[in-house]
C-alpha positions in Angstrom: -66.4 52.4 3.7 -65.7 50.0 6.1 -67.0 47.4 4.6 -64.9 47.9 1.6 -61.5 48.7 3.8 -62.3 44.9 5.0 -62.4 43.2 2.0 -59.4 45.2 0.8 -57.2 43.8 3.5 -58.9 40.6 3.4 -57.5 40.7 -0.7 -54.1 41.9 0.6 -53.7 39.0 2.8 -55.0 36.6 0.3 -52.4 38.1 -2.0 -49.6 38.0 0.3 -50.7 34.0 1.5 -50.4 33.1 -2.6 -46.9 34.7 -2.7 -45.6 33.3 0.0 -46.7 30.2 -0.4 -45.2 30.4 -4.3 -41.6 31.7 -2.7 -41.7 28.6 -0.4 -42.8 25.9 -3.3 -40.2 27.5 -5.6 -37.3 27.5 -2.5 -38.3 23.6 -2.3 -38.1 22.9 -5.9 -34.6 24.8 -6.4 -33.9 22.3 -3.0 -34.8 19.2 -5.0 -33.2 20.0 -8.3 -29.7 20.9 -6.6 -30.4 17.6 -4.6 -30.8 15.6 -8.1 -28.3 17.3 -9.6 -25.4 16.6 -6.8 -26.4 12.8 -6.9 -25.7 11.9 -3.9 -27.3 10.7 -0.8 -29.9 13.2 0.3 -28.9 13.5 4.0 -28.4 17.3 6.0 -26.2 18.2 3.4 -23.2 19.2 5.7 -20.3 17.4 6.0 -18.2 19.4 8.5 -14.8 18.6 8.4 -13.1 15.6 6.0 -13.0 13.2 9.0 -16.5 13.4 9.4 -16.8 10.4 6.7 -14.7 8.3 8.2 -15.9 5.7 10.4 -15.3 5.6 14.1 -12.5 3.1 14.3 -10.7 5.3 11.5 -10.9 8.6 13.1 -9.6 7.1 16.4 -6.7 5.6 14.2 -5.5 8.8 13.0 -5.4 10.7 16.1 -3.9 7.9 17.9 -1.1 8.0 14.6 -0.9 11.5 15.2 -0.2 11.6 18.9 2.2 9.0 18.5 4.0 10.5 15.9 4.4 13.5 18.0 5.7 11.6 20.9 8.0 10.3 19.1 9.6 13.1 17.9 9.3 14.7 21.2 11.6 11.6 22.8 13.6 11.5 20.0 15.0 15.1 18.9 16.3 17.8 20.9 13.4 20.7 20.8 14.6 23.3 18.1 13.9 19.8 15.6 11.3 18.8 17.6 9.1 21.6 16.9 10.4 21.6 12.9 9.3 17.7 12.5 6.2 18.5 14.5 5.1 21.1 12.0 5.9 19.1 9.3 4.4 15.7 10.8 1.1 17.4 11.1 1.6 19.3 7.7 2.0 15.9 5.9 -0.5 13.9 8.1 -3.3 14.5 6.0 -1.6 12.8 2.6 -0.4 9.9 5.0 -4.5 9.8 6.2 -5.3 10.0 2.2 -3.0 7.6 1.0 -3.3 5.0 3.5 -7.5 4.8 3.6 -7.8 5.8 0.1 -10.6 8.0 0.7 -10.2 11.6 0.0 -12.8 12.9 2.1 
C-alpha cells in the first residue's frame, strides 16, 4: 500500500514538473513572438514616460525651457494671467518639445 501511495505521488509530481515546465516554455515563446512581432530593440520593454528616450542633454533642455518659460511669465504678468499662461505654457510644452526635436516619443 505504501509502496504504491509512493509511486503515485512520485507520478503526480512528475506530472505536475511536465506542466509546468510546458506553461513556462509556452510563456517564453508567446515572449519571443510578441518581441518579433513589435520589431524593435529587445530591451526591458518599458519605456516609462516619453522623455525617457531622449538623451540627457535634451531632457535637461526642456526643463530648463520650461522653467524659464515660467519665469517669464511670472516677471512679466500680473498673477490672475500669470497662472492662465502658466497653464497654457505647460499645456502646449509638449507640441513645442515634439516639434522642435522631431521625435514623438
Amino acid at each position: 500500500m505504501s509502496r504504491q501511495r509512493t509511486q503515485r505521488r512520485a507520478q503526480q509530481q512528475a506530472e505536475q514538473q511536465r506542466q509546468t515546465r510546458a506553461s513556462r516554455e509556452r510563456r517564453i515563446a508567446r515572449q519571443r513572438q510578441r518581441r518579433q512581432a513589435k520589431g524593435g530593440p529587445a530591451g526591458r520593454g518599458r519605456t516609462g514616460w516619453a522623455g525617457m528616450r531622449r538623451s540627457r542633454g535634451q531632457r535637461i533642455t526642456i526643463g530648463v525651457v520650461a522653467v524659464l518659460g515660467v519665469a517669464l511669465i511670472w516677471l512679466l504678468a500680473d498673477w490672475p494671467l500669470a497662472i492662465a499662461l502658466t497653464v497654457l505654457w505647460l499645456l502646449a510644452l509638449p507640441a513645442f518639445v515634439v516639434l522642435t526635436t522631431g521625435r514623438r516619443y
